[in-house]
N, C-alpha and C positions, 0 to 999 in steps of 0.2 A: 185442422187435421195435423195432430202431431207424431211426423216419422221418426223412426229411427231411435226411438225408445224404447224397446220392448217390453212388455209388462207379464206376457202370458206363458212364457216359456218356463217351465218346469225342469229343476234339475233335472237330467239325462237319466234315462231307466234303462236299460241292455236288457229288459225282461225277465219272466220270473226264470228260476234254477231247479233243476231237478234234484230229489233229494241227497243224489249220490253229489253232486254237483256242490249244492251246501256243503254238504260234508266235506267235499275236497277243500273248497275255498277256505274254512274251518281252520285244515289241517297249513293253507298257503300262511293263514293270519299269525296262527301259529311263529311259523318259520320269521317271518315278520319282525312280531313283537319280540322274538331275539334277535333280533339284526342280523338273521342271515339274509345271504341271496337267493330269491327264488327262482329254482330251477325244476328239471324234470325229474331233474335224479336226488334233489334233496326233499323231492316231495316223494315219491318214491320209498325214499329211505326212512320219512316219518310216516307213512301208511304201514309201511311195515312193520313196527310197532303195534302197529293197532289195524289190522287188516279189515278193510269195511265192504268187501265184492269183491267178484273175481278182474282178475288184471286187466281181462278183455276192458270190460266194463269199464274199467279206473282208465284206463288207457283214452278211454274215447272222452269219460266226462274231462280230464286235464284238458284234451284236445276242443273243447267244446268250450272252457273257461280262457284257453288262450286265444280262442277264436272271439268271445262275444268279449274280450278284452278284462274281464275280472280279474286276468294275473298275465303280467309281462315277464319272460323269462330275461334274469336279470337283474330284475328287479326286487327292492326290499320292502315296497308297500303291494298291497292287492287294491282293486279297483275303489274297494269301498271307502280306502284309509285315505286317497287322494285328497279329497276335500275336508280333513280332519284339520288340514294345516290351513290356517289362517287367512294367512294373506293370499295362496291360493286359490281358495274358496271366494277371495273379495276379488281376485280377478277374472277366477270365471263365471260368478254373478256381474260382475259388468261387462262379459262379453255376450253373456245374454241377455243384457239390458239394451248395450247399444252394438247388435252384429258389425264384421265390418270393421270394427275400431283396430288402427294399428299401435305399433309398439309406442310409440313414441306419446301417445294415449295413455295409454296403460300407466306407462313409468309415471307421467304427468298425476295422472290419475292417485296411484299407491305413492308419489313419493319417494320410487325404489330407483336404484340405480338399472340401468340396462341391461347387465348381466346376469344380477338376479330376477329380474323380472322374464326375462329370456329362460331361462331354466324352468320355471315356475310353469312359463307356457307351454315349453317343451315337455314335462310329466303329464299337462292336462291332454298336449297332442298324443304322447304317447298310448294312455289307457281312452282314448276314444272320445275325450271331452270336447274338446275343441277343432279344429282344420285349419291350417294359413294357404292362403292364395297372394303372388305376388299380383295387385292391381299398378298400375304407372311404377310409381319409385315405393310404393309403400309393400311393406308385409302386413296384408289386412287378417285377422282370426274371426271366426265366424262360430257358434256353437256348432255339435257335431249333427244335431236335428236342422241346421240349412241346408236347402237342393243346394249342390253346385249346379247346376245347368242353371241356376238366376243370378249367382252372385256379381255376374260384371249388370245385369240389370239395375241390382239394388247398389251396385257400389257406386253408378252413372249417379242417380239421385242425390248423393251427398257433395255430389260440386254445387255450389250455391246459385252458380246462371243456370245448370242444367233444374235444378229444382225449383228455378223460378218461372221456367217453361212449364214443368209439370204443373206446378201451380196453378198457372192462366190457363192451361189446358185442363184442368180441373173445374177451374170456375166457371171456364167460359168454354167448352168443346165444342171441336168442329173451327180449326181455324184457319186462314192464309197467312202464309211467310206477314205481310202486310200486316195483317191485324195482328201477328206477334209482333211485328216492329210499334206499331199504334201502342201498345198497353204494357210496354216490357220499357224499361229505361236503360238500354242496350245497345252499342253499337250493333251495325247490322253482322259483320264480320265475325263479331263474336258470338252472336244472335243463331248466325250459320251455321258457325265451327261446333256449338251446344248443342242445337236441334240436329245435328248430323249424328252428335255422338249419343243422343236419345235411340234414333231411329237404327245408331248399328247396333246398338245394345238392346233392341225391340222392344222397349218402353213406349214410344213412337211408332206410328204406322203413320204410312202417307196413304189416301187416296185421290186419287184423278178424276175430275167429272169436269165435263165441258173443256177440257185442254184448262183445269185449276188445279192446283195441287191444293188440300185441304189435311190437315194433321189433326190425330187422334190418337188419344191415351188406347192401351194395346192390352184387353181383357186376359189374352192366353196368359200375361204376364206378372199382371197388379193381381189376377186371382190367387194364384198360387204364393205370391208375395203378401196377400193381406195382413197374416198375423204379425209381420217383422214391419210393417208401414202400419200399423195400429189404426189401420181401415175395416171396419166389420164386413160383413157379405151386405147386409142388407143395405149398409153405403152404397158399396160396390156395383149393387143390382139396379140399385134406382138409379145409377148417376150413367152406367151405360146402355141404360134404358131409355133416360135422357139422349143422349149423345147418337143414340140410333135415331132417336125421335128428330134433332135439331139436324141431321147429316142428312135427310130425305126432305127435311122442307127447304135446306140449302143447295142441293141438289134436283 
């Protein structure tokens, strides 16, 4: 089972555009390819020129392209020219390779010094590509298609003790503190302090039977996470189908 590589995600789509909509963004590319800044009122100034509907109309599609992010006012590219640059495009295919990854990644990664690489992120944050969340000491970036409500789940995994828990609890579900101590090559302390930080981050569930505590991989969680843990469903179905199965003949 190889996490944390992601293979299935799809450059980011914002959906199709109405045809007034095309047209405006046309007219933003336009502004663009001369190095201007695109704003409300330079676009504005080039419709007017070439009047394509009434203002009402123009009014709301502008307000509909700056909302699904196709044009940032301010700015001198539109959503689509983002990924024309280079090294941009190679950094936000490997944050859709490996979600999660921080800066320090990255730079390792392209070879770029910090500042640039920082900017680079910054445009992809800005037109909607990407998200940062600070996890511990890191600035982690996530494509802009990950739920936040999983990311401290998925970020717990890439500590190497905690995913050595997921692991045993993968292989072997349905366990006691003990039998993770038995089959983990881990002080107990640190044993504890991982499995604590599984079960805050609900990767982990406990259950109690007979005054035992027993741990268990945590379905609300690994489902919605399958495609970024490069776990199919049908994995996913039989193994906590298993794990129902093996938790009622231990119980």
């Amino acid at each position: 089972m190889a996490l944390f590589e992601n293979e299935s995600l799809e450059t980011g789509n914002k959906g199709d555009l109405s045809i007034l909509e095309a047209q405006l963004l046309k007219f933003a590319e336009r502004l663009a390819a001369a190095n201007k800044i695109i704003t409300i009122e330079t676009l504005y100034k080039e419709i007017s020129q070439n009047p394509i509907g009434p203002e009402e109309e123009i009014s709301q599609a502008i307000y509909h392209l700056i909302l699904k992010k196709y044009i940032v006012v301010g700015s001198k590219i539109t959503r689509r020219q983002v990924l024309l640059n280079e090294n941009r495009n190679r950094i936000y295919q490997h944050v859709l390779k490996i979600p999660g990854c921080h800066l320090s990644e990255i730079k390792q990664f392209m070879g770029m010094k910090g500042q640039l690489a920082k900017w680079h992120l910054a445009v992809l944050e800005k037109f909607d590509y990407v998200f940062s969340l600070r996890y511990l000491k890191y600035l982690t970036y996530f494509p802009n298609e990950f739920d936040e409500n999983y990311v401290v789940p998925y970020l717990s995994l890439k500590n190497e003790n905690s995913y050595q828990i997921f692991s045993t609890l993968w292989e072997n579900p349905v366990l006691t503190l003990v039998d993770l101590k038995i089959l983990l090559p881990m002080e107990l302390p640190t044993l504890k302090y991982h499995l604590n930080k599984l079960i805050d981050s609900k990767v982990v569930q406990i259950q109690v039977k007979n005054n035992q505590s027993y741990y268990l991989l945590n379905r609300d969680v690994l489902f919605p996470l399958q495609q970024f843990l490069n776990i199919n469903q049908e994995e996913l179905l039989n193994f906590f189908q298993y794990q129902d199965t093996v938790f009622r003949e231990k119980c």
